[in-house]
C-alpha positions as CSV (number, residue, x, y, z in Angstrom):
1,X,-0.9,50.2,54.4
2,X,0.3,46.7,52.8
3,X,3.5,46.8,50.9
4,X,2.1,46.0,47.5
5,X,5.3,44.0,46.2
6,X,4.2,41.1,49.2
7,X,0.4,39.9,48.3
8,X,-1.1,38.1,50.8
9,X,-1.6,34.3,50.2
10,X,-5.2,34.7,49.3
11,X,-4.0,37.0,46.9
12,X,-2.2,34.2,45.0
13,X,-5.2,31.8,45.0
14,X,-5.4,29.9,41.9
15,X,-8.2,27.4,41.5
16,X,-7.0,23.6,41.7
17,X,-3.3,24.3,42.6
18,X,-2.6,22.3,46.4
19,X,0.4,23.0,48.6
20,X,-0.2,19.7,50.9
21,X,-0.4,15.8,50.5
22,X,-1.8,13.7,52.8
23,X,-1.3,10.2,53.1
24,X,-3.5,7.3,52.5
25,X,-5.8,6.5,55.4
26,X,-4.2,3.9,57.7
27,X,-7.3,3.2,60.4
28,X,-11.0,2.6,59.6
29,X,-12.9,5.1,58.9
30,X,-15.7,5.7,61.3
31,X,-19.7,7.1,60.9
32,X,-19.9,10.1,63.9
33,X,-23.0,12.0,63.6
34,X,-22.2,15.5,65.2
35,X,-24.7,17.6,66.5
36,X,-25.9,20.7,64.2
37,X,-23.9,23.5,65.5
38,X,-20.9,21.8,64.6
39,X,-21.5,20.5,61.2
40,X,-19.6,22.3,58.1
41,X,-21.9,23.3,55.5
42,X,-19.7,24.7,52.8
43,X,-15.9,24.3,52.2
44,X,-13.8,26.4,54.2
45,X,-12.5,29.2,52.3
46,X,-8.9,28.7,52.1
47,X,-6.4,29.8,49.5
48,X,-5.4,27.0,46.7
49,X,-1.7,27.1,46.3
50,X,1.5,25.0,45.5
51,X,3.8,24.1,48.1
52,X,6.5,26.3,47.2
53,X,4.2,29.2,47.5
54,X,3.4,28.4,50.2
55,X,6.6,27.8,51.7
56,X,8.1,30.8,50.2
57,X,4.9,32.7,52.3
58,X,6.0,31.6,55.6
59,X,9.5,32.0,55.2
60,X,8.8,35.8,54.1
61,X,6.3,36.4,56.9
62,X,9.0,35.0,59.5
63,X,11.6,37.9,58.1
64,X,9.0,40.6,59.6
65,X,9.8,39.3,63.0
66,X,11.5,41.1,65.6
67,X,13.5,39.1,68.3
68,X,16.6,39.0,69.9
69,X,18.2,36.3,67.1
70,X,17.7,39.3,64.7
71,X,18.1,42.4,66.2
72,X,18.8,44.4,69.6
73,X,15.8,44.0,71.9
74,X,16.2,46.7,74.6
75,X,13.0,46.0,76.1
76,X,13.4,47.9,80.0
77,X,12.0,45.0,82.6
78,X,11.6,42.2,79.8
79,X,15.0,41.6,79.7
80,X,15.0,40.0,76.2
81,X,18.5,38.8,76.2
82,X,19.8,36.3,73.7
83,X,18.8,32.1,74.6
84,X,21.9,30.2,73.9
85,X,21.1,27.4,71.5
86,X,22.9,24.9,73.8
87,X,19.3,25.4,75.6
88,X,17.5,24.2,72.7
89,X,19.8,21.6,72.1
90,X,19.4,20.1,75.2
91,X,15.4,20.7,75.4
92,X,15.4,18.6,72.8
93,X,17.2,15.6,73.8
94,X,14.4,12.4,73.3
95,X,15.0,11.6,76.8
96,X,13.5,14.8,77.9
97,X,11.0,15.9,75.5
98,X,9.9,12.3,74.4
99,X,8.7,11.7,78.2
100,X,5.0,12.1,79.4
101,X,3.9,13.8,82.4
102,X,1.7,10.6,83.6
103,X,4.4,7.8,83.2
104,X,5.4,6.0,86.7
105,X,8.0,8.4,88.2
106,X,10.3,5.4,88.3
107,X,10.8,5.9,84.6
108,X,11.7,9.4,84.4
109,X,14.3,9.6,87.5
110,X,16.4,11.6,85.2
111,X,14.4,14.5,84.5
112,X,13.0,14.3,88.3
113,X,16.5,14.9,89.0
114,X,17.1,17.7,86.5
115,X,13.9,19.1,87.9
116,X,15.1,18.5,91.6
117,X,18.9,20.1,90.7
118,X,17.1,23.3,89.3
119,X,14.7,24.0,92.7
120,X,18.4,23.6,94.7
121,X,20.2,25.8,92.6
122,X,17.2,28.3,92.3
123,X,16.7,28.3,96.5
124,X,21.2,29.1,96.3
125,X,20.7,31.5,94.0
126,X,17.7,33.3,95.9
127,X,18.6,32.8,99.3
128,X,15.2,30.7,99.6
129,X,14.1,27.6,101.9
130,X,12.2,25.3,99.1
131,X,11.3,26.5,95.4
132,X,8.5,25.1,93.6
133,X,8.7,25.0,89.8
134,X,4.7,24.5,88.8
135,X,4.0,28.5,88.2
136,X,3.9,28.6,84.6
137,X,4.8,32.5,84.5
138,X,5.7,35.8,86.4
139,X,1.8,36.5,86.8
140,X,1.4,33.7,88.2
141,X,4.0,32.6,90.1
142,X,3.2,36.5,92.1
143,X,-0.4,35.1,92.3
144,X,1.1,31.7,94.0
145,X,3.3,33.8,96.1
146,X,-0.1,35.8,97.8
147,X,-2.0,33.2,97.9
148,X,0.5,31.6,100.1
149,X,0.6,34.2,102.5
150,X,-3.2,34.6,102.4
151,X,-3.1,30.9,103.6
152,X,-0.4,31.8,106.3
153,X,-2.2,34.7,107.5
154,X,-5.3,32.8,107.7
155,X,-3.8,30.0,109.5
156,X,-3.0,32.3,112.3
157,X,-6.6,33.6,112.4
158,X,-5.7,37.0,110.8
159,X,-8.7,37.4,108.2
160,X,-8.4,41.3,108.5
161,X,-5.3,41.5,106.7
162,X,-6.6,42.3,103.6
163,X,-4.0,45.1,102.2
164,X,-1.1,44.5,99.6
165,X,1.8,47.5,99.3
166,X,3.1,47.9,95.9
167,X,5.1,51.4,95.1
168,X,4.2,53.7,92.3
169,X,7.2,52.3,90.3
170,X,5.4,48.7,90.3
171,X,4.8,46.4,87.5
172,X,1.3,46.5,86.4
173,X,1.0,42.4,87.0
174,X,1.5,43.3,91.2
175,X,-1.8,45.2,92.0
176,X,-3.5,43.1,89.4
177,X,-2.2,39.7,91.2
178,X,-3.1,41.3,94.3
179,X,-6.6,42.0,93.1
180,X,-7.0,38.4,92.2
181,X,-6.0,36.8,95.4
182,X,-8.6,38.7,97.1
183,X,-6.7,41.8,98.3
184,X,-6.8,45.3,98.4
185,X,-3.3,46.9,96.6
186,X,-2.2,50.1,98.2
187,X,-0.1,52.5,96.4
188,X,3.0,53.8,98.6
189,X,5.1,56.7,97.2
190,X,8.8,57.3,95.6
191,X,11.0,59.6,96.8
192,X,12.9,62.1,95.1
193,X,15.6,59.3,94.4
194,X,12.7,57.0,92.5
195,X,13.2,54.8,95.9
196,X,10.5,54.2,98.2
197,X,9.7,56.9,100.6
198,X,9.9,55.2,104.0
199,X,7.9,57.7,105.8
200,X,5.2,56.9,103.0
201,X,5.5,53.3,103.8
202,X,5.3,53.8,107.1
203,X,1.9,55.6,106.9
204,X,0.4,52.5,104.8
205,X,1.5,49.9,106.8
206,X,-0.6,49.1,109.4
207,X,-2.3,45.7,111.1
208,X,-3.9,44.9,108.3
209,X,-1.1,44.3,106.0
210,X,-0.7,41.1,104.2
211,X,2.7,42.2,102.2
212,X,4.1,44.0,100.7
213,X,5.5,44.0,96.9
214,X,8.7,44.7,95.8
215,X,11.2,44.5,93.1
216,X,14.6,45.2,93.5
217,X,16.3,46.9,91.9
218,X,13.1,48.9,91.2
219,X,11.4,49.2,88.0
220,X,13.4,52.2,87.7
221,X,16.4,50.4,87.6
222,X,17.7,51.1,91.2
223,X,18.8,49.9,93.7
224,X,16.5,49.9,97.2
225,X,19.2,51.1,99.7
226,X,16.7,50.8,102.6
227,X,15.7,47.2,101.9
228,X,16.4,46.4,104.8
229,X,14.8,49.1,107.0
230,X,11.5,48.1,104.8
231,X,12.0,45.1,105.8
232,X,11.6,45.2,109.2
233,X,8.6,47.6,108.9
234,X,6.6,45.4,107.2
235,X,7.9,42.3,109.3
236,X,7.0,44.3,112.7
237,X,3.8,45.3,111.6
238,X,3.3,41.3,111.0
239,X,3.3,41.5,106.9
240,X,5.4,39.7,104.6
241,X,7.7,40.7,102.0
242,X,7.5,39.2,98.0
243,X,10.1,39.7,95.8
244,X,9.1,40.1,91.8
245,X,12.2,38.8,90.2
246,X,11.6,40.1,87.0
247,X,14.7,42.4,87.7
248,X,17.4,39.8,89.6
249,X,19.7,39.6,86.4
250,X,20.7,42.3,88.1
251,X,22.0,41.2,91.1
252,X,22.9,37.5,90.4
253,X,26.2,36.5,91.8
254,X,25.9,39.4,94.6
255,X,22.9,39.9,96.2
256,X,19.9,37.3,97.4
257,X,16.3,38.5,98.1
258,X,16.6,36.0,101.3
259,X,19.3,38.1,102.5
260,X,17.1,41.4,102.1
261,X,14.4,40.2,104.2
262,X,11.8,38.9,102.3
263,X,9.6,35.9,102.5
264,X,8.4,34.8,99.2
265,X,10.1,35.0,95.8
266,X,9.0,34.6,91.7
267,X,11.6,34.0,88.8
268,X,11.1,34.5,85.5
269,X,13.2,31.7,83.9
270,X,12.1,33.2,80.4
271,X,14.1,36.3,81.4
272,X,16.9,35.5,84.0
273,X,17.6,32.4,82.7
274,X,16.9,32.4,79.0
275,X,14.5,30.9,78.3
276,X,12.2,31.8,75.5
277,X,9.6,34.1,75.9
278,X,7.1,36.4,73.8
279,X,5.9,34.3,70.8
280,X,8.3,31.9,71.0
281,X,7.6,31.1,75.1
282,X,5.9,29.7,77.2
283,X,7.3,31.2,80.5
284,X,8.1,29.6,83.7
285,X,7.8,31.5,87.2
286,X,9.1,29.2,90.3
287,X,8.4,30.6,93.4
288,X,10.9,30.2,96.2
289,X,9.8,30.6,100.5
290,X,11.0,30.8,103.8
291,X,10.9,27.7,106.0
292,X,7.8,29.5,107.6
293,X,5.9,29.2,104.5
294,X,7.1,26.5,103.2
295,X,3.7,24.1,104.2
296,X,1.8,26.4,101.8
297,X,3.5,25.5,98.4
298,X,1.6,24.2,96.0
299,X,1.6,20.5,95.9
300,X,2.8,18.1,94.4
301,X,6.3,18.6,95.7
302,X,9.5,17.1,94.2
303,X,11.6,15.7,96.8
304,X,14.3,13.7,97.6
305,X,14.1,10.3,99.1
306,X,17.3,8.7,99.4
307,X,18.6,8.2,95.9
308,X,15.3,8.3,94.4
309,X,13.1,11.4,93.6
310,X,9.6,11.5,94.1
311,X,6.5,13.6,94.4
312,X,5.0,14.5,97.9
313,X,1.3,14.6,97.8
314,X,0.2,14.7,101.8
315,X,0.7,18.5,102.3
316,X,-2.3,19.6,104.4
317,X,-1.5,23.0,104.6
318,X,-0.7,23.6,100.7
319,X,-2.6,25.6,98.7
320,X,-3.0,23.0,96.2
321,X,-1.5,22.2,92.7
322,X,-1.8,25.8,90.5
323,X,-0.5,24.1,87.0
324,X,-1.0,20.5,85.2
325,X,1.5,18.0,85.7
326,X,4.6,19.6,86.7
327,X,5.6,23.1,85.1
328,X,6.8,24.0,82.2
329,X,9.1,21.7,81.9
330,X,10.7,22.3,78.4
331,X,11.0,25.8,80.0
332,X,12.9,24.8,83.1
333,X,15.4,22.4,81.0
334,X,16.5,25.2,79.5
335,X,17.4,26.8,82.7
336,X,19.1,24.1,84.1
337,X,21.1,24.4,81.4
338,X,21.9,28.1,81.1
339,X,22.5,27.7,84.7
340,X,24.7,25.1,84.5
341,X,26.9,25.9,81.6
342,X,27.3,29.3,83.4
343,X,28.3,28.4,87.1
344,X,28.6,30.7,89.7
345,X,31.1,32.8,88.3
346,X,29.4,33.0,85.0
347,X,25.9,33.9,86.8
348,X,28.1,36.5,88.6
349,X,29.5,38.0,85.1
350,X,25.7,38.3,83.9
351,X,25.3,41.3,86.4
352,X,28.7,43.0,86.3
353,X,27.8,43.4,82.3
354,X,24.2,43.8,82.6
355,X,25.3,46.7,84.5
356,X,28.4,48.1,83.2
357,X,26.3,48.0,79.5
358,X,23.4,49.8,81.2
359,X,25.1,52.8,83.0
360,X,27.9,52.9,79.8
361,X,24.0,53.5,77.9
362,X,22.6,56.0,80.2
363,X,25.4,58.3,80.2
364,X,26.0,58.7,76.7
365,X,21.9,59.2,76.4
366,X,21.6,61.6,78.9
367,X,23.0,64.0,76.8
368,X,20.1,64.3,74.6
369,X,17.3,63.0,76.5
370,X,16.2,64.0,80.1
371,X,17.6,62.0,83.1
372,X,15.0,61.7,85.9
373,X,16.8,60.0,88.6
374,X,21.0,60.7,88.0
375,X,22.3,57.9,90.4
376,X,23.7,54.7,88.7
377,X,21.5,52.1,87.7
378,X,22.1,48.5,87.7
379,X,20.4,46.6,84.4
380,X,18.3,49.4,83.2
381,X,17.1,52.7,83.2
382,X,14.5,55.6,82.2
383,X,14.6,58.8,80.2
384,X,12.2,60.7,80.0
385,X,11.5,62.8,76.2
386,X,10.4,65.8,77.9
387,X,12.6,67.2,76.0
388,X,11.9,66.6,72.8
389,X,7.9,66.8,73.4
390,X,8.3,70.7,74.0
391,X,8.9,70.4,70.6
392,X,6.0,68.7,69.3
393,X,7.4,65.3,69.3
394,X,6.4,62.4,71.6
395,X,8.1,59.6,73.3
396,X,5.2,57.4,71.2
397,X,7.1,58.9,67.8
398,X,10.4,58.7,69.0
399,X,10.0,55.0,69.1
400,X,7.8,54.5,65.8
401,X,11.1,56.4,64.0
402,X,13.6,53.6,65.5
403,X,11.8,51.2,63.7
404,X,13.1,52.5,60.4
405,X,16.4,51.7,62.0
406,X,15.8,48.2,62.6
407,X,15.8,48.2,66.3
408,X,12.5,46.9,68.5
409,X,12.1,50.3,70.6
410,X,12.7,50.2,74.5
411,X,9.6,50.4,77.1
412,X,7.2,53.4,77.0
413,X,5.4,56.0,79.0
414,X,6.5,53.4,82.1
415,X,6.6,53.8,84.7
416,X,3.9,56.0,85.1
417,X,5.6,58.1,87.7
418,X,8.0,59.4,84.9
419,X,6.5,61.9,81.9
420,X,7.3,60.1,78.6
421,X,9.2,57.2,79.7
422,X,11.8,55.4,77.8
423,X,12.8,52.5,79.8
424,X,15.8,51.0,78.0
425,X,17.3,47.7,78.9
426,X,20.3,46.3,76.7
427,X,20.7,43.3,78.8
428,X,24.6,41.6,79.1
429,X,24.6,40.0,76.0
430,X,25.5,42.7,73.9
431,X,28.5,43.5,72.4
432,X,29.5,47.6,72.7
433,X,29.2,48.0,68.9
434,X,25.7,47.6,69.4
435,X,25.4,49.5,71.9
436,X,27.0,52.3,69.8
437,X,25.3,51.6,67.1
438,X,22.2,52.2,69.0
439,X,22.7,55.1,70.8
440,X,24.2,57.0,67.4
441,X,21.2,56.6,66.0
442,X,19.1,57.9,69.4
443,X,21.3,61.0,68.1
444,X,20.4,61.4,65.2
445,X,16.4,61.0,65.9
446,X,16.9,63.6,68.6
447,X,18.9,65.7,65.7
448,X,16.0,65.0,63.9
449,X,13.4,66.2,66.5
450,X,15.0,69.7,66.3
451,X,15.5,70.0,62.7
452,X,13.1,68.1,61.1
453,X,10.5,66.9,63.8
454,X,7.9,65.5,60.6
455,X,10.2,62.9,59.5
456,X,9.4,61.2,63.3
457,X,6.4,62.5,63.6
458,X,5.4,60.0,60.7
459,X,7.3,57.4,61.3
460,X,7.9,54.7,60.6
461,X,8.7,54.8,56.9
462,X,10.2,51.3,56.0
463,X,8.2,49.1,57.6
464,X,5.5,46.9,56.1
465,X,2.7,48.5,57.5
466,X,3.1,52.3,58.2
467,X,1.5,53.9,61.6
468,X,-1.8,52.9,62.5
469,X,-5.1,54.5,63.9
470,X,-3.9,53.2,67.4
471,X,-7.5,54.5,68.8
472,X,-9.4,52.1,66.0
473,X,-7.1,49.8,66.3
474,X,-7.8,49.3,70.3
475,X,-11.1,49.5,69.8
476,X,-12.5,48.0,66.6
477,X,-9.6,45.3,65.7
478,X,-9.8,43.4,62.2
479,X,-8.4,40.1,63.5
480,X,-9.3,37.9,60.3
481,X,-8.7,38.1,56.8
482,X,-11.4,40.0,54.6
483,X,-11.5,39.7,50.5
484,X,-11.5,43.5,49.2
């Protein structure tokens, strides 16, 4: 239900008052006779209101907003850490976002060379031959990444290797990008350590694998110890390993995919590398290869020809260009810049907090919650409210009641592979207060669970619309306005 005290604009409609001016017409006006379909025949309905209304509507509607500028965002595997506004500062420098994609590349040397900087430091950082920065996000930088071993497979003739490995623990977007490059995805087990089972993978892999998919650390939050050994089994069966980097602010400053073994690579500058993402986005997902795939990128490529950058159109072998133009490019400015202003040390720090905040997190929770998989974690981790659902309460109402406290809740009921899930990831950019803060109040809701489970089971209470039919709202959703 609507909080009463906030009417909606329509609400405040009062005939003849206008919240806009427009000014006089500048350029002659012209006769267009539109075809039928597309001709208005009565005014659109809109609310008549003054300006300040208006504004003051806006403004009020932005205060319902959840993001990491106004609260803690532990979203597990979105890593929604704070964007430094140096990012924005520099996105918005007129020599950058004043440019057009289609002026002569002679007259934009300087963001080709911002653009060029980024795909080095992103192929250091990975451990990569050549990165490409057109994928405009995770999705579909994964779906660049198969297609380009689809294209190398097929290029050696081998057609029958239609299968895709992606573990139990995967993000939904793997099988799905599989799917839509034209492979089969095949599930291979966890162990009891929420690792892969290698015997498992052994099983699945056969001669017509194409790759396997892989974070790591897992979607659970650890570590694969046996990268390498999975390495070479999909490598001697004559597959290829991809790397989702939707978890590598994990491992920044101390690990590389490259050294692990595998062949492709995504990044998520919108998570890694602050960049906006959500609402405020969009994304940006560069894919990195090996030398051996390296003809299959999309093209154009940015490249260096003595002290001038340029675009490389003749690549026979590319699978061709994926995204308009050349990226996101407001997206990849900010990147350069977080990456910059960090340096090496800096990117290193990221992970050492990221992880110290995560496993300081865990322990404390595990107190009250159930701890599937007791190991340390590195950026993130799962509980599971087993627990607390013997006594009537679900992981889906633990996390409508920490709305009431302000905070956005954490991932839920994923991974599949663990019963209520709570997949809680408080990223390095939080202070310990707030990490207190947070898991004080986890306390009390599990206090509450055992002595007063209604006041969570009907949460949330101070928000400005209360729980919802989920099941009508899935299935019969009211996306515009309607008068009572």
């Amino acid at each position: 239900m609507m909080n009463e005290n906030f009417p909606l604009i329509f609400e405040r409609s009062q005939e003849g008052r206008m919240g806009y001016s427009l000014p006089e017409l500048d350029v002659p006006e012209v006769e267009i006779e539109l075809e039928e379909p597309y001709v208005r025949k009565n005014d659109a309905d809109l609310p008549e209101v003054s300006e300040l209304q208006i504004m003051r509507h806006y403004t009020a509607l932005s205060t319902r907003n959840h993001g990491v500028d106004s609260g803690f965002y532990p979203l597990g595997s979105c890593t929604m850490k704070y964007n430094p506004k140096i990012n924005e500062d520099v996105a918005r420098m007129t020599g950058l976002s004043h440019i057009h994609p289609l002026q002569d590349p002679d007259s934009v040397q300087g963001a080709l060379e911002l653009m060029y900087d980024l795909q080095t430091s992103l192929e250091a950082i990975t451990g990569m031959n050549t990165v490409t920065l057109q994928p405009a996000a995770g999705a579909h930088g994964e779906w660049t990444g198969l297609m380009m071993i689809r294209a190398f497979h097929e290029t050696n003739g081998d057609y029958h290797r239609t299968k895709v490995i992606v573990p139990d623990s995967a993000h939904g977007t793997n099988p799905a990008s599989a799917t839509v490059a034209g492979f089969e995805a095949v599930t291979v087990k966890s162990n009891e350590q929420g690792l892969v089972d290698l015997d498992d993978l052994r099983r699945v892999v056969d001669e017509n694998t194409a790759a396997l998919m892989l974070t790591n650390p897992n979607t659970l939050g650890l570590f694969e110890e046996h990268i390498l050994e999975m390495a070479e089994i999909v490598h001697g069966a004559g597959g290829k390993l991809y790397y989702d980097g939707a978890n590598l602010n994990a491992i920044l400053g101390y690990a590389r995919p490259g050294d692990m073994g595998f062949d492709v690579v995504h990044l998520n500058l919108h998570k890694t590398f602050t960049g906006p993402h959500g609402g405020g986005g969009p994304g940006s997902g560069p894919v990195g290869v090996t030398s051996e795939l390296a003809p299959y990128l999309p093209k154009p490529l940015l490249k260096k020809q003595h002290d001038r950058f340029v675009f490389e159109h003749d690549r026979p072998q590319s699978i061709g260009r994926v995204k308009p133009y050349f990226g996101n490019f407001g997206i990849n400015v900010r990147a350069y810049t977080y990456i910059r202003t960090m340096g090496p040390e800096g990117l290193r720090q990221v992970s050492e907090y990221a992880v110290l905040n995560a496993n300081y997190m865990m322990r404390e929770l595990q107190k009250d919650f159930d701890l599937p998989f007791t190991q340390h974690c590195k950026h993130e981790f799962v509980l599971s409210g087993k627990r607390q659902k013997k006594l009537g309460v679900r992981t889906l109402d633990i996390a409508k009641r920490l709305l009431d406290f302000g905070y956005h809740p954490p991932t839920i009921y994923f991974p599949i592979n663990v019963e209520e899930a709570m997949m809680v990831e408080p990223t390095e950019t939080e202070a310990k207060e707030t990490l207190d803060e947070f898991i004080a109040v986890m306390r009390q809701i599990s206090k509450e669970v055992k002595e007063n489970p209604e006041v969570v089971q009907e949460a949330p209470h101070t928000t400005i619309v209360s729980r919802l039919d989920e099941t009508t709202a899935a299935r019969k959703p009211v996306l515009t306005y309607k008068k009572e």
